[in-house]
N, C-alpha and C positions, 0 to 999 in steps of 0.2 A: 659368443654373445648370447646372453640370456634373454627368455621370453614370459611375461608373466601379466598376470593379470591387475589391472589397475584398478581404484575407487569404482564401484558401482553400485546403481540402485535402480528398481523398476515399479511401478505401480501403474493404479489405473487416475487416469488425468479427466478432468471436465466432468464430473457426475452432477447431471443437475438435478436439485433437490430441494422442493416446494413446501415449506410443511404448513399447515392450517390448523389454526388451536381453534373451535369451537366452543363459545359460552354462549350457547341459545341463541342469538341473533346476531351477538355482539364476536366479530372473529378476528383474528391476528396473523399476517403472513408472515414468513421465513423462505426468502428464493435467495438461495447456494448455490455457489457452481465450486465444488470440492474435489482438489488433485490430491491423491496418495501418491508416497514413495515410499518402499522399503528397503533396505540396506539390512546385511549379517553373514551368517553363516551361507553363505550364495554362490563358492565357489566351484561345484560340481556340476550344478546347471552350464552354465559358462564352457566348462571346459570339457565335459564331458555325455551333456544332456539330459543329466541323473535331475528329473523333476522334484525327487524326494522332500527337497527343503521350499517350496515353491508354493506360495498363499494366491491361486489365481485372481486376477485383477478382475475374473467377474465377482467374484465371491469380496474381496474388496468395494466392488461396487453394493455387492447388495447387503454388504453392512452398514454403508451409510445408507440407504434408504430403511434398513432396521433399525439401528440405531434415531433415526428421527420418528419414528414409530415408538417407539419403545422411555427415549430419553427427551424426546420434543429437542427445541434447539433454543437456548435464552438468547446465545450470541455466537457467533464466529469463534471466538477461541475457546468457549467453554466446547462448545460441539467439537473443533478441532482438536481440543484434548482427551477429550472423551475417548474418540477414535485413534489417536495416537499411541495412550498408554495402554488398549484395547493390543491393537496390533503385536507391539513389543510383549505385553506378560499374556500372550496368550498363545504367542507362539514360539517353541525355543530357536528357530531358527531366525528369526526378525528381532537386531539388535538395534536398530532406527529404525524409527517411523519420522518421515515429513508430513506437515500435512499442507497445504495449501488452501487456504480459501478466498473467495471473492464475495458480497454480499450486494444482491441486489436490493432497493428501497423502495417502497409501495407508501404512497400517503394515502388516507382514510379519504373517501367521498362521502361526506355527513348524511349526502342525503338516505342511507341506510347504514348498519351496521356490518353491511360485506362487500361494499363497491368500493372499490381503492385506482388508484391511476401511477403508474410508476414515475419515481422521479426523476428527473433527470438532468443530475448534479454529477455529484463524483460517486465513485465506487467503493464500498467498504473491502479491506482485506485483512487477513490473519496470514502468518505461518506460525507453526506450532512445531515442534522437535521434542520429544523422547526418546526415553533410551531405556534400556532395561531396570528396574525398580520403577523407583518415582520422580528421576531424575529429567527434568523438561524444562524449555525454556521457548516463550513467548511474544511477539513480534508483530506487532497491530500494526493498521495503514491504510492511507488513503490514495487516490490517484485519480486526475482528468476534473481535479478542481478547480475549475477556473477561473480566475479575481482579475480585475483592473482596476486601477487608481487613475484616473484622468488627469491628475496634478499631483503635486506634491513627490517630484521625481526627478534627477539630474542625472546626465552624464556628460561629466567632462576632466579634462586633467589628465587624459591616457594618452599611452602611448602613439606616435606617429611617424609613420616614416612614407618612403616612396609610394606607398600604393594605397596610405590613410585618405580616404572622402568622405568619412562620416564627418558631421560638423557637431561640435562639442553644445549641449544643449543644459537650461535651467530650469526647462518646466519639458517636463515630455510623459504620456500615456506608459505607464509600467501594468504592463498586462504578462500573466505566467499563467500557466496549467500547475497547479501544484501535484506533486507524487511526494506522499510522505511516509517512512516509516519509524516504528519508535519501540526500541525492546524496553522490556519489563522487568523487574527484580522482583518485584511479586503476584507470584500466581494467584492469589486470592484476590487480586483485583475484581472491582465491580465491574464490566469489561463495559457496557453500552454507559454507564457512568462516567467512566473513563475515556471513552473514543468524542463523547460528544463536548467534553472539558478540553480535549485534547483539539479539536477540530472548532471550537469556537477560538482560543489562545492563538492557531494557526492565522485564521482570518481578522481577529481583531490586532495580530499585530504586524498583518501585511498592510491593512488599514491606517493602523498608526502612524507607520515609520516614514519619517520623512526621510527619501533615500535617495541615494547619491551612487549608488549600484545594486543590482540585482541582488548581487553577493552577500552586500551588508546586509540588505533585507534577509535575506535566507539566513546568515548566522543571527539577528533577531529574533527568528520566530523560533529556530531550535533552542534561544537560550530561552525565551519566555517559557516554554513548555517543559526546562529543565527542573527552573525557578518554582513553578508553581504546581510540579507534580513528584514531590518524592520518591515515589514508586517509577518514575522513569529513568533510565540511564544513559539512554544515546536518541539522539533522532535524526536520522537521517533524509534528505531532502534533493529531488531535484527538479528544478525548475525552468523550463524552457523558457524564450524571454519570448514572447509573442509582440513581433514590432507593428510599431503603429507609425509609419512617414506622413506628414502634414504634404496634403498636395499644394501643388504650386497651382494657384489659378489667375495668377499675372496673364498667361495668354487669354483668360478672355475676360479683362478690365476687372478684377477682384481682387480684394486681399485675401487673406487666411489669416484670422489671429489664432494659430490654432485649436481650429473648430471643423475642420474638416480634414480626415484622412485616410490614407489607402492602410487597412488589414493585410498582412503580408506574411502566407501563412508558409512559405520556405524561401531561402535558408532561413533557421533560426540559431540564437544562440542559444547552447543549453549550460545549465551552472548547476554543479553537483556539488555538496560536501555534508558533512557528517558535524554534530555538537554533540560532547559527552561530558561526563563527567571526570574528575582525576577519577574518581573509584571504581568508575564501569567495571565489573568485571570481566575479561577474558571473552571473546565471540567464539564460541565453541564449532562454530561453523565450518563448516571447510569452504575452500576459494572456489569452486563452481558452484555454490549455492550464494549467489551475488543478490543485493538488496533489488535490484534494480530488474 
């Protein structure tokens, strides 16, 4: 029986990284929290200890904080690219660079031009992927955005059997956390032009859709986003259903038109699925680098 070494990649995870542009009074935040991975020529470490081929993950750390120095950061994928094709042609042993990013969001307090309050909405993300030349690909996202429609929302018509007691409903609260991602066909994308297009199309057509499942909604909003962004080619989606039960106030002389109910934050149901194009090209990805 033979023994051998499998896929592997190692970097340094969670760098947090602040950057502050300065125009006299007037300032701009950038708060990252950036994972490296590196993948290549990495077989001798592994098996033998030989560090030779080996880019330390502190030294990965203090490139991103040079690099924000040096390149400022416009957006999450431009900075995550930056650092990616950096890694790969700079070193001949690093054949892949990941990169991971999260982006935190700071709104402006008017009453000066440097007092801001963080927001607290959803979370901006990238991954980013190069490989040796100029060859990369692109992967914007959002996650822990959470919408509810108080009406305009059915479920009924499903399946039943011995142990079904949900009661089939025509008007009920459809509340999700959305987690979304969406690769790219072109790198020149505007990218905060892009994420805030792409993130308004998400909530204006969870808004819209008068639904009849979770599901439909979700395949909705990846089609609108397909629709109205050519430069996109997949968007992938998951969405937990966040239930909302009408309590029963019959025990103490009341109705409920539902207008009051219990938040019921587990079990949930969660609904994943992916809208793409026929032409998508190819996920170059491999299977433990999963969207989710």
């Amino acid at each position: 029986m033979g023994i051998a070494l499998g896929p592997n990649q190692y970097g340094k995870a969670e760098t947090r990284v602040v950057r502050v542009s300065r125009d006299g009074d007037h300032h701009e935040i950038k708060d990252l929290n950036v994972s490296v991975a590196l993948s290549g020529a990495m077989e001798a470490v592994h098996l033998t200890g030989d560090n030779s081929a080996v880019l330390p993950t502190d030294t990965q750390k203090n490139t991103v904080f040079a690099f924000a120095r040096e390149h400022g950061i416009a957006s999450a994928e431009e900075f995550a690219l930056l650092l990616a094709r950096h890694f790969v042609n700079s070193q001949p042993t690093v054949h892949r660079a990941r990169l991971s990013v999260e982006e935190y969001a700071w709104d402006r307090i008017p009453v000066t031009g440097h007092s801001f309050v963080r927001r607290g909405q959803e979370i901006r993300t990238a991954r980013v992927a190069a490989y040796e030349g100029e060859r990369a690909h692109v992967v914007s996202g959002l996650r822990d955005l959470t919408v509810l429609n108080s009406t305009g929302s059915e479920f009924w018509g499903f399946l039943k059997d011995g142990y079904t007691t949900l009661p089939e409903t025509r008007d009920r609260i459809l509340a999700t956390t959305v987690n979304a991602e969406w690769r790219h066909t072109d790198l020149g994308t505007a990218w905060d032009t892009s994420y805030g297009t792409v993130r308004r199309l998400l909530l204006e057509t969870f808004a819209g859709t008068h639904s009849l499942s979770l599901q439909q909604t979700l395949y909705a909003m990846g089609r609108r986003v397909l629709e109205e962004c050519p430069a996109i080619c997949e968007v992938r989606l998951a969405m937990p259903n966040k239930h909302h039960f009408a309590v029963d106030l019959e025990p103490f002389g009341m109705d409920n038109p539902n207008e009051v109910f219990h938040a019921a934050d587990r079990p949930y149901g969660v609904i994943e699925g992916s809208v793409l194009r026929d032409d998508a090209p190819g996920d170059e990805r491999s299977a433990d680098q999963a969207w989710w």
